[in-house]
C-alpha positions, -999 to 999 in steps of 0.1 A, spaced: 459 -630 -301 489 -630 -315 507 -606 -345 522 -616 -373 557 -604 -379 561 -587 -412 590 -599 -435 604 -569 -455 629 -580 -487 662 -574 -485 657 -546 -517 629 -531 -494 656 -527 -466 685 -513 -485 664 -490 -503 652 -477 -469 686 -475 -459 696 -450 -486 668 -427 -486 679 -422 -444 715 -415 -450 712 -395 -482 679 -374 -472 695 -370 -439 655 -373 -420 651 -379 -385 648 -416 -383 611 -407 -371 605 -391 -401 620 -423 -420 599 -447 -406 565 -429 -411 574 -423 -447 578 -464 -456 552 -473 -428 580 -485 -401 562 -494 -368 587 -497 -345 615 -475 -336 638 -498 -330 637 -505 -369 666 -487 -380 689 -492 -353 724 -501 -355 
């Protein structure tokens, strides 16, 4: 079975991107608060 990838919008991602560098949260932190499964999501 395989999963299906989800697409995020580009206003999703920027949005995300702002709330981590001005709220200064762990990136854990970041991606339980918008439902981020993997950590590799907000590397650079």
């Amino acid at each position: 079975m395989s999963k299906k990838r989800k697409v995020f919008s580009e206003e999703f991602k920027l949005s995300v991107i702002r709330d981590y560098y001005s709220s200064r949260m762990s990136k854990g932190t970041c991606r339980r608060k918008y439902g981020l499964i993997s950590p590799t999501m907000l590397n650079s």
